[in-house]
TORDREN-719351 format. One record per residue (C-alpha): residue in three letters; x, y, z. Coordinates in Angstrom, 2 decimals. Layout:
residues N
@code Ala	u X	v Y	w Z .
...
end
This chain:
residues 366
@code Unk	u -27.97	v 77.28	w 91.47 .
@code Unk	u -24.63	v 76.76	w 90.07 .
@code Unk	u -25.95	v 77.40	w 86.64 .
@code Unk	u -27.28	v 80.90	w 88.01 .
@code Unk	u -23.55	v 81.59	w 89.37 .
@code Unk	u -21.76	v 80.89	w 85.93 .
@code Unk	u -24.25	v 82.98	w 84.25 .
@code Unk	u -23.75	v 85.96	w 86.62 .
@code Unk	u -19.68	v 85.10	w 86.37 .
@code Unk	u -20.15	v 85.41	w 82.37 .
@code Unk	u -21.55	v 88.82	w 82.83 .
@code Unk	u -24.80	v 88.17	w 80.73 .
@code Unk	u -28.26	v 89.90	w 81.29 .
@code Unk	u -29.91	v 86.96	w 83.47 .
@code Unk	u -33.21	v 88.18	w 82.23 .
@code Unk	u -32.57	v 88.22	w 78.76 .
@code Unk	u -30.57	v 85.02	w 78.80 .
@code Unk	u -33.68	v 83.03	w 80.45 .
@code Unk	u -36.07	v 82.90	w 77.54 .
@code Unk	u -33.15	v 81.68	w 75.16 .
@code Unk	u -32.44	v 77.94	w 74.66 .
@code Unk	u -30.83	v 75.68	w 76.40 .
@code Unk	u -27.83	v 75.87	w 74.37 .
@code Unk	u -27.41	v 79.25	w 74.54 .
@code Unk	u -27.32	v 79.26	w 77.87 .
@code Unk	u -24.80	v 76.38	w 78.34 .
@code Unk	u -22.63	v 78.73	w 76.60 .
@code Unk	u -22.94	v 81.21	w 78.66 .
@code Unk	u -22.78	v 78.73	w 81.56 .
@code Unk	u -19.14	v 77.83	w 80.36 .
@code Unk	u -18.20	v 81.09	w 79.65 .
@code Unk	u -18.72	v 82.47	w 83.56 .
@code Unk	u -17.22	v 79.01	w 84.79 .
@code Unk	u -14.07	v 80.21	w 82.59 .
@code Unk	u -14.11	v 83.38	w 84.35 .
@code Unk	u -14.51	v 82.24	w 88.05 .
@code Unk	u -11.93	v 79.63	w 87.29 .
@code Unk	u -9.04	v 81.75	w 86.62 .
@code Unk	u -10.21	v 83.91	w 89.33 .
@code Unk	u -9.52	v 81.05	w 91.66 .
@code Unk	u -6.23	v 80.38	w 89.83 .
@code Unk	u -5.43	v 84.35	w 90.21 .
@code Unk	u -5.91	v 83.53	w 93.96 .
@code Unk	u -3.68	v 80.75	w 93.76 .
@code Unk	u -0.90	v 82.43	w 92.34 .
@code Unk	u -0.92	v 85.91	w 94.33 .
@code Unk	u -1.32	v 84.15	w 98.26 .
@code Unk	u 1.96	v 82.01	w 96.86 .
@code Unk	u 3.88	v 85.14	w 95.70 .
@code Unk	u 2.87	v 87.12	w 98.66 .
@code Unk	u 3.71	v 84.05	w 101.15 .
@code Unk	u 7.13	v 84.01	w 99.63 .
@code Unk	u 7.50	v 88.00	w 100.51 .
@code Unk	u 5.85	v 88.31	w 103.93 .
@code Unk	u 6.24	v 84.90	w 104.96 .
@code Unk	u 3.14	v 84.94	w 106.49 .
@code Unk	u -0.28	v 83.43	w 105.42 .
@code Unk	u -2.40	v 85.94	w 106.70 .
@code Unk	u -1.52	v 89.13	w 104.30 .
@code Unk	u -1.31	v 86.28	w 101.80 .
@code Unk	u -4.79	v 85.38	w 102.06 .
@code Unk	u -5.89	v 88.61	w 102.26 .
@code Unk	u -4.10	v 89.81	w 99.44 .
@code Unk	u -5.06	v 86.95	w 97.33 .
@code Unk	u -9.16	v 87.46	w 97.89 .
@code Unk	u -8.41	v 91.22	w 96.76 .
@code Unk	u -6.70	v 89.91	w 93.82 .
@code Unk	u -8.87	v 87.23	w 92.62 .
@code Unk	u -11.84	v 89.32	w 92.66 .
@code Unk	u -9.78	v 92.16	w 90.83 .
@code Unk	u -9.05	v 89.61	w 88.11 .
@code Unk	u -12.40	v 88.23	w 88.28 .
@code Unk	u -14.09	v 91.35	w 87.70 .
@code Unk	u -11.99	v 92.61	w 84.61 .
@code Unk	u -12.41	v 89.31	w 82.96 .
@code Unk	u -15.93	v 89.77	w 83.93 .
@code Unk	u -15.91	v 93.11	w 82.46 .
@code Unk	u -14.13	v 92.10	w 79.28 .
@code Unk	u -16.37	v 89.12	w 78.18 .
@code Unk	u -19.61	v 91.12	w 78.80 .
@code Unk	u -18.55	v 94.50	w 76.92 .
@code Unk	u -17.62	v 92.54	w 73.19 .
@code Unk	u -20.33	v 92.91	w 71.11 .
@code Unk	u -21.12	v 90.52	w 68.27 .
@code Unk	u -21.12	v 92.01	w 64.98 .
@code Unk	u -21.41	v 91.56	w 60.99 .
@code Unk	u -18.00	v 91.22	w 60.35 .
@code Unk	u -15.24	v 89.45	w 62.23 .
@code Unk	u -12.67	v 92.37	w 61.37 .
@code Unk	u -14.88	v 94.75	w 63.22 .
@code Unk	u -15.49	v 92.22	w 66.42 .
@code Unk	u -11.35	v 91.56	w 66.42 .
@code Unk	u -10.37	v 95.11	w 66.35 .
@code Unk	u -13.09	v 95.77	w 69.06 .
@code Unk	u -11.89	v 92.95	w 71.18 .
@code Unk	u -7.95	v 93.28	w 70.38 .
@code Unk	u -7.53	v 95.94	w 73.77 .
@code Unk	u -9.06	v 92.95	w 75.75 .
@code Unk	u -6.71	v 90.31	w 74.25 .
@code Unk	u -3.97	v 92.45	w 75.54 .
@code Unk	u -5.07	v 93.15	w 78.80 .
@code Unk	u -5.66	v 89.25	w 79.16 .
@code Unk	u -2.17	v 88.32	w 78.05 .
@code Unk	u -1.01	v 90.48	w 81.28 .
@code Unk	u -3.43	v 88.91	w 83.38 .
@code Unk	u -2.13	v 85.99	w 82.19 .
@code Unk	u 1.71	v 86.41	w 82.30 .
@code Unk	u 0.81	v 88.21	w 86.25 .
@code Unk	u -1.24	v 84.65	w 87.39 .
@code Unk	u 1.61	v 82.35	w 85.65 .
@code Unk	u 5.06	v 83.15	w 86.92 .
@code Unk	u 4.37	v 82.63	w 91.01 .
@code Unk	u 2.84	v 79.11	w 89.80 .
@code Unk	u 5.55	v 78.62	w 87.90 .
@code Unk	u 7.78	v 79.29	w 90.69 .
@code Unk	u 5.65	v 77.16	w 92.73 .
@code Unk	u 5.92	v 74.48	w 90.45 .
@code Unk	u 9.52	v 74.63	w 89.83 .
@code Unk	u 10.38	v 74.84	w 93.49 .
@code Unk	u 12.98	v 72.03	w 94.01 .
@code Unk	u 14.92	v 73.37	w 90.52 .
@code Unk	u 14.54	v 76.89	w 91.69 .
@code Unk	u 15.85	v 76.23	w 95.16 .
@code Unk	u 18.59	v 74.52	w 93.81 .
@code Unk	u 19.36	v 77.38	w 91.80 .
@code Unk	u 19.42	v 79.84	w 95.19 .
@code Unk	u 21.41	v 76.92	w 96.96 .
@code Unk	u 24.48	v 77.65	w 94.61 .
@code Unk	u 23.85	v 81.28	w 94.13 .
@code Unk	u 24.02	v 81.30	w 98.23 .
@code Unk	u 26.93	v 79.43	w 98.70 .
@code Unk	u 28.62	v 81.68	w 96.22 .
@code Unk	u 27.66	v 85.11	w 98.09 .
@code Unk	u 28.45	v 83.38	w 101.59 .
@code Unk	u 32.39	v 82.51	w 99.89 .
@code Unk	u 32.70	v 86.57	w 98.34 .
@code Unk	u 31.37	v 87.36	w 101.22 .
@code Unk	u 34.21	v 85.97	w 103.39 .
@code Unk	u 36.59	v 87.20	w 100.93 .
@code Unk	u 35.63	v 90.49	w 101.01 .
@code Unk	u 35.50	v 90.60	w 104.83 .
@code Unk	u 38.84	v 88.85	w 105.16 .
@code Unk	u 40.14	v 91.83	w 102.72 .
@code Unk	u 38.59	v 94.38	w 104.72 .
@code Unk	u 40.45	v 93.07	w 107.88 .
@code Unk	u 43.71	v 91.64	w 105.58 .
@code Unk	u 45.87	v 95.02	w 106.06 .
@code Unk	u 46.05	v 94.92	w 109.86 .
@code Unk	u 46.02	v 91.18	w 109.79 .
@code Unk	u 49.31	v 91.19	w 107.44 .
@code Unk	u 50.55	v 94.50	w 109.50 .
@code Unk	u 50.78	v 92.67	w 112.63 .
@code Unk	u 51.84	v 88.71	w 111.49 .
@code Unk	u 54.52	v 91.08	w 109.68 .
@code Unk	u 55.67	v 92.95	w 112.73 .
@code Unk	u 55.57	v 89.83	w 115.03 .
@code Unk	u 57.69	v 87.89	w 111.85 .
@code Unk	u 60.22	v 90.97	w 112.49 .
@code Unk	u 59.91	v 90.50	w 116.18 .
@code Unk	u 60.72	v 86.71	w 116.15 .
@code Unk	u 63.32	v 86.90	w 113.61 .
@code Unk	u 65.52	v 89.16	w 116.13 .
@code Unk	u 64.96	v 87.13	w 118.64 .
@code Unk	u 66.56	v 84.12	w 116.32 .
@code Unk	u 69.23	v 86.36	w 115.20 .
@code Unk	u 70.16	v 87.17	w 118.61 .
@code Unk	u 69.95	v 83.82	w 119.39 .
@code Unk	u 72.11	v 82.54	w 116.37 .
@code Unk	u 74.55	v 85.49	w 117.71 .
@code Unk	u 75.16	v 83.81	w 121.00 .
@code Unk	u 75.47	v 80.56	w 119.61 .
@code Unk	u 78.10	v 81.14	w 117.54 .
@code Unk	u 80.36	v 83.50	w 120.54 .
@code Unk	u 78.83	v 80.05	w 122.29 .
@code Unk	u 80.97	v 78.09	w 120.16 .
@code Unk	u 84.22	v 80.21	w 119.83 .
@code Unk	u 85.10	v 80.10	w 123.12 .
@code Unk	u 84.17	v 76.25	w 123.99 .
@code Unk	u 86.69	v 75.49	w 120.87 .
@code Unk	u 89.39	v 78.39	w 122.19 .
@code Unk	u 89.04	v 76.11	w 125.65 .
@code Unk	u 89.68	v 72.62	w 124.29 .
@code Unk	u 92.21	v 74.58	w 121.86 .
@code Unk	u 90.24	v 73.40	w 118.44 .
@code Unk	u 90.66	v 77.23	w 117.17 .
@code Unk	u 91.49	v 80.80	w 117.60 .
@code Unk	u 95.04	v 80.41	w 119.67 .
@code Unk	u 94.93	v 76.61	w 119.79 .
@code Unk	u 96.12	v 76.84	w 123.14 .
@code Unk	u 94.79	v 74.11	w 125.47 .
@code Unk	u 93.08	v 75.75	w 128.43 .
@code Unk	u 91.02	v 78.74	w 129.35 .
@code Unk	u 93.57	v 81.69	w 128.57 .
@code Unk	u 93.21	v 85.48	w 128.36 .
@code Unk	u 91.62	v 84.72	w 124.79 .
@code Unk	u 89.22	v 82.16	w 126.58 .
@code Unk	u 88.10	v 84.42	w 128.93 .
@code Unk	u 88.04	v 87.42	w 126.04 .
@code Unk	u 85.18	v 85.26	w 124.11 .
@code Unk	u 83.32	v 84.21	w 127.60 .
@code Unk	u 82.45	v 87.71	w 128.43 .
@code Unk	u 81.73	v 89.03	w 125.28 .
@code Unk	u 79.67	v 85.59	w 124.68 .
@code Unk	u 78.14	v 86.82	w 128.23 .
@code Unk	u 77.46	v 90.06	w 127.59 .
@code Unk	u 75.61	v 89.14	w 124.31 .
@code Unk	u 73.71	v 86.33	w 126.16 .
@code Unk	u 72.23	v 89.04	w 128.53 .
@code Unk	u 71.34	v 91.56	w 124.92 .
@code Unk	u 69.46	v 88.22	w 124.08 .
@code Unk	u 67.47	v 87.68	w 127.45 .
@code Unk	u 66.42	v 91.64	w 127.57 .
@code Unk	u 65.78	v 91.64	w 123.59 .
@code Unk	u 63.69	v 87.94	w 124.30 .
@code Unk	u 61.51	v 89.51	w 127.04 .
@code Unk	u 60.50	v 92.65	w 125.57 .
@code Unk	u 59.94	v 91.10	w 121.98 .
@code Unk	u 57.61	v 88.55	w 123.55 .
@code Unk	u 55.75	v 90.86	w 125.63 .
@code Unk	u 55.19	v 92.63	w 122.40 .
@code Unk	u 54.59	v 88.88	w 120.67 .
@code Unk	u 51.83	v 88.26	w 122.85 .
@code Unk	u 50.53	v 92.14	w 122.78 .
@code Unk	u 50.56	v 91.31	w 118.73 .
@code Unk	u 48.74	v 87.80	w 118.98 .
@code Unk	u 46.43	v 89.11	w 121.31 .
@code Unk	u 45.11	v 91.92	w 118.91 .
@code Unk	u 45.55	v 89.28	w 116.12 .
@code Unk	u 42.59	v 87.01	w 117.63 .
@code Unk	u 40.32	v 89.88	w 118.39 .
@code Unk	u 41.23	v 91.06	w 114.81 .
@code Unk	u 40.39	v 87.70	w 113.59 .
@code Unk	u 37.02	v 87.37	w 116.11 .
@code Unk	u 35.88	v 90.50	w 114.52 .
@code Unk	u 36.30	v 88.97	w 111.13 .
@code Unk	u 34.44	v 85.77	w 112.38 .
@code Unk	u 31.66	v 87.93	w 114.13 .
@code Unk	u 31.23	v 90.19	w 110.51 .
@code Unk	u 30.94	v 86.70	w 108.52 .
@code Unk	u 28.24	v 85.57	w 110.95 .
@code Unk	u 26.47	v 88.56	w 111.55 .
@code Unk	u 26.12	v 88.71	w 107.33 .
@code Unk	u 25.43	v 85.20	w 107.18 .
@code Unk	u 21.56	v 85.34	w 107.76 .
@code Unk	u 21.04	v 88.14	w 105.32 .
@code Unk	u 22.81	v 85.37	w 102.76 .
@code Unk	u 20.08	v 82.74	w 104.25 .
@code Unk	u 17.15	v 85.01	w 103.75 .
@code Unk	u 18.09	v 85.40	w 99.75 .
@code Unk	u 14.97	v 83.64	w 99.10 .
@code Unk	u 12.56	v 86.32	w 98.07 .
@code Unk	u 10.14	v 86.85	w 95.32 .
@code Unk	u 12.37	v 88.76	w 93.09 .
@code Unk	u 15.07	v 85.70	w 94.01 .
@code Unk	u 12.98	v 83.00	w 92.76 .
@code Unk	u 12.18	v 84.81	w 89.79 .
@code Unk	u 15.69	v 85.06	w 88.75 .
@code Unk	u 16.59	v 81.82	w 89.94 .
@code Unk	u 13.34	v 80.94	w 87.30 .
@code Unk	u 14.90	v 82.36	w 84.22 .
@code Unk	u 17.74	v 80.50	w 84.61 .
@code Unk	u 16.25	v 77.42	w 84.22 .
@code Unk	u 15.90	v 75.95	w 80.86 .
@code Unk	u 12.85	v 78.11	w 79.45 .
@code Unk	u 10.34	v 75.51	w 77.06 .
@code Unk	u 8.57	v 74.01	w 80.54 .
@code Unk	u 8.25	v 77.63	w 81.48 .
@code Unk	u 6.81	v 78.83	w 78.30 .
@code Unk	u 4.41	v 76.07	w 77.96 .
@code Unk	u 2.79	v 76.64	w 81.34 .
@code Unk	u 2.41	v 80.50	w 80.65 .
@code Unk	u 0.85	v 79.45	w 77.16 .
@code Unk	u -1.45	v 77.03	w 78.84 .
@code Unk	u -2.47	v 80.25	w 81.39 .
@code Unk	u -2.74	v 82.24	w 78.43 .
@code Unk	u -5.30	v 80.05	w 76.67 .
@code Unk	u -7.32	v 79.55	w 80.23 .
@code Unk	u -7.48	v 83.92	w 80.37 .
@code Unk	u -8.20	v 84.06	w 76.44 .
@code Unk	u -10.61	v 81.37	w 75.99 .
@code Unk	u -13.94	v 83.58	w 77.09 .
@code Unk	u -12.89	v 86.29	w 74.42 .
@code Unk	u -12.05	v 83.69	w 71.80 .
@code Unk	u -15.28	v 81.73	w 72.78 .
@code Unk	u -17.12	v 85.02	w 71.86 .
@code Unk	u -14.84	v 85.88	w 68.60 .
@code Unk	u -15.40	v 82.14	w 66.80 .
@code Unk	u -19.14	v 82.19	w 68.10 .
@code Unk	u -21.67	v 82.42	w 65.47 .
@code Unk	u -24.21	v 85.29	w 66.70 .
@code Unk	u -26.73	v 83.54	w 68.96 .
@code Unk	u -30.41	v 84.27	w 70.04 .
@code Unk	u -28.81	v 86.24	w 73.02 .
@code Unk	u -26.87	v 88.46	w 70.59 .
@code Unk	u -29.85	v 89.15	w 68.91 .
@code Unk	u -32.18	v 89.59	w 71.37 .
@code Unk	u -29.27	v 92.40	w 73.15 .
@code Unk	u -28.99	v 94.10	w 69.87 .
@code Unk	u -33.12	v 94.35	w 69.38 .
@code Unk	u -33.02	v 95.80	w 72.65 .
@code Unk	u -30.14	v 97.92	w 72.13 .
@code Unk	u -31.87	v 99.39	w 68.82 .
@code Unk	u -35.24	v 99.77	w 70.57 .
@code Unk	u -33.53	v 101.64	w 73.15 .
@code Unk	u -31.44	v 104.40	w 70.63 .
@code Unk	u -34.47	v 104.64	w 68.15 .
@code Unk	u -36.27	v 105.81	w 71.23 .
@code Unk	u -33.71	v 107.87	w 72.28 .
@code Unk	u -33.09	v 109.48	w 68.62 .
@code Unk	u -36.85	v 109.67	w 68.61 .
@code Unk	u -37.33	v 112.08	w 71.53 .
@code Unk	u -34.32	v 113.93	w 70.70 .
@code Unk	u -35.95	v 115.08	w 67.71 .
@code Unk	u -38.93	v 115.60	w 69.60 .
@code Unk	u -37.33	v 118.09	w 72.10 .
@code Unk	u -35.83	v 119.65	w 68.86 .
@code Unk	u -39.24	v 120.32	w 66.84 .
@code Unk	u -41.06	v 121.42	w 70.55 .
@code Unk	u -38.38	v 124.02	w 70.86 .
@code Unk	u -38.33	v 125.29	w 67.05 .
@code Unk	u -42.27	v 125.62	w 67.35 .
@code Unk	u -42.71	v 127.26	w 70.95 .
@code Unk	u -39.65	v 129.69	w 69.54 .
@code Unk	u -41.81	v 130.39	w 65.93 .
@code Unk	u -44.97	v 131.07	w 68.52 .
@code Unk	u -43.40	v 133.49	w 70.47 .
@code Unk	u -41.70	v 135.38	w 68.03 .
@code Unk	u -45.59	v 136.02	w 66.00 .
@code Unk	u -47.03	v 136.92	w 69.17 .
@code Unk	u -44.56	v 139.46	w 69.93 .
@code Unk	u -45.04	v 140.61	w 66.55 .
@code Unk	u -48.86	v 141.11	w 66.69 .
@code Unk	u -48.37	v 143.03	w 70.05 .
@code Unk	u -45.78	v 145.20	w 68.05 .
@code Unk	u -48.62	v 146.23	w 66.02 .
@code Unk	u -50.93	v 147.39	w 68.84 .
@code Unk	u -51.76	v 151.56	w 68.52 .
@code Unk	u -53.02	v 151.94	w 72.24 .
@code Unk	u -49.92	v 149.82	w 73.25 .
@code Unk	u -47.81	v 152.02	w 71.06 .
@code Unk	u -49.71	v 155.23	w 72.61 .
@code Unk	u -49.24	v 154.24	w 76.57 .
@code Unk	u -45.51	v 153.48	w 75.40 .
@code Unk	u -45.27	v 156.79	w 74.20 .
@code Unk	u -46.41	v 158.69	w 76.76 .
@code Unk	u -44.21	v 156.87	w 79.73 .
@code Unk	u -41.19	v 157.55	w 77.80 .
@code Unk	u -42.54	v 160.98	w 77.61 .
@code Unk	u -42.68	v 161.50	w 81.21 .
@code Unk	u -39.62	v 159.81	w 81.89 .
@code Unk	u -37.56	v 162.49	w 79.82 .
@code Unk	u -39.61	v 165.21	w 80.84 .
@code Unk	u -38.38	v 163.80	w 84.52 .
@code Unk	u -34.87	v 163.66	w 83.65 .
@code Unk	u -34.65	v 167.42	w 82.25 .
@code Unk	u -36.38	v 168.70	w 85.35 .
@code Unk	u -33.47	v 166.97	w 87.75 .
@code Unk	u -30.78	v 167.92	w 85.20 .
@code Unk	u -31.74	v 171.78	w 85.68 .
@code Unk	u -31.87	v 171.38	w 89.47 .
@code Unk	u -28.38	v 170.25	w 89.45 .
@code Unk	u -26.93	v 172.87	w 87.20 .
@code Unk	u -28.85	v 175.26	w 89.62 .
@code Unk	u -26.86	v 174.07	w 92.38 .
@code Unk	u -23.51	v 173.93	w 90.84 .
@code Unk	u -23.97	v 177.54	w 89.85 .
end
């Protein structure tokens, strides 16, 4: 039973292939098992690429059964339709449009099994490339928020700073008059003088600039800061609302890249070794000697066009001869007097017919 299936896979004539020997039909056996092999591998390879887009192993499946029988039936196709000929030059040309068409196949079943294969590499690849697009991606969100982050540290800097000025101001009046008391500087006098009291009051007055300049720079301080940390939550919200689409750069098209940037023998290797599975029917066929099968198609092939050319020419002579009888017979009923006569006379009447209506319409016109 198994036989029967690799000789259907190879695309043979079942029939045909039966009364040949054993041999030949061993290698027709491991022609089809070629075939129905890389089918299954075709499989393989398009549920694993699919997986990695949907990330679901339904469509996958699905996908992959449509794809494994599309392969399997142009392979199918392509072994069956080469023909086995006199010369090899003839049978390579004929077969060179199926050695390219298999090199695609081939190239199309290879890379998701490579990617399969090289998972770990390939993942540690994506890893790095991740961790790269998560850092530019802070950067460019901090720089999106940086102007009215810098804006308001800037104004809240100026804000503080004449608080400190202020507050350097009223230290230093602070100082003038304690050293005018205990007579240190300014008049030297020991005591608290006209001077003294001068210095107090305008140390005073200053002191009260400082506690109305202090409460309305810190209410605007803590407006500032306030708008500074829902400036800076935003930025923490955009990095982690961008963050999965970072995580979920793991895509077909991802993996492929990540692929080519892994040293490229291993990967070459495996597509030649695909290459070889897809090409081996259609070199099988090529290097071949022409079997009993071969000849057996051919005798059938010629039986079938010498027919064909047969009653072709057939048609053609029954056509040229019913066309040669027709055309005497005609001519021996030109030749007929008492046809002629009864010809004659109808025409006769007919004209006689057409004068007599002619008149009657001139007759009426008149």
């Amino acid at each position: 039973m198994l036989k029967q299936f690799f000789i259907l896979c190879s695309g043979a004539d079942k029939n045909l292939l039966e009364g040949c020997s054993e041999g030949e039909q061993t290698k027709y056996v491991g022609i089809g098992a070629t075939v129905f092999f890389t089918a299954v591998m075709a499989f393989i390879a398009s549920a694993y690429a699919l997986f990695t887009v949907f990330d679901n192993v339904y469509p996958a499946l699905l996908f992959g059964v449509v794809w494994s029988l599309l392969i399997f039936n142009l392979d199918r196709f392509i072994v069956s339709t080469i023909r086995k000929r006199d010369q090899f030059g003839s049978e390579f040309f004929q077969a060179t449009p199926r050695i390219i068409l298999a090199v695609i196949i081939a190239i199309v079943i290879s890379k998701p099994l490579e990617i399969k294969i090289f998972e770990k590499e390939i993942n540690t690849v994506l890893l790095k490339e991740k961790n790269a697009m998560a850092l530019n991606n802070k950067k460019e969100v901090a720089n999106y928020f940086k102007s009215d982050l810098d804006k308001n540290k800037a104004d809240i800097a100026s804000l503080k700073s004449e608080i400190t000025k202020k507050e350097k101001e009223v230290n230093t009046l602070y100082e003038t008059y304690i050293t005018e008391a205990e007579g240190t500087a300014g008049t030297k006098k020991l005591g608290k003088g006209p001077v003294f009291k001068e210095k107090i009051a305008k140390h005073d007055l200053v002191k009260k600039e400082l506690d109305t300049l202090q409460k309305t720079n810190l209410a605007k301080i803590a407006e500032m800061e306030k708008k500074s940390k829902t400036l800076q939550a935003d930025l923490d919200k955009k990095v982690t609302e961008t963050q999965p689409i970072i995580d979920g750069f793991d895509g077909l098209m991802a993996r492929i890249n990540a692929l080519n940037k892994l040293p490229w023998v291993p990967s070459f290797f495996i597509m030649l070794l695909f290459l070889a599975i897809e090409t081996s029917p259609i070199i099988a066929k090529l290097l071949s000697p022409k079997g009993e099968y071969d000849f057996k198609l051919e005798d059938l092939e010629t039986a079938l066009k010498a027919t064909l050319d047969q009653d072709k020419y057939q048609r053609s002579l029954l056509v040229k001869t019913s066309a040669s009888m027709h055309d005497k017979v005609y001519e021996d009923i030109a030749q007929d007097k008492n046809l002629y006569d009864l010809q004659r006379k109808k025409a006769t009447e007919l004209l006689e017919l057409q004068a007599h209506n002619f008149v009657e319409k001139q007759k009426k016109t008149l």
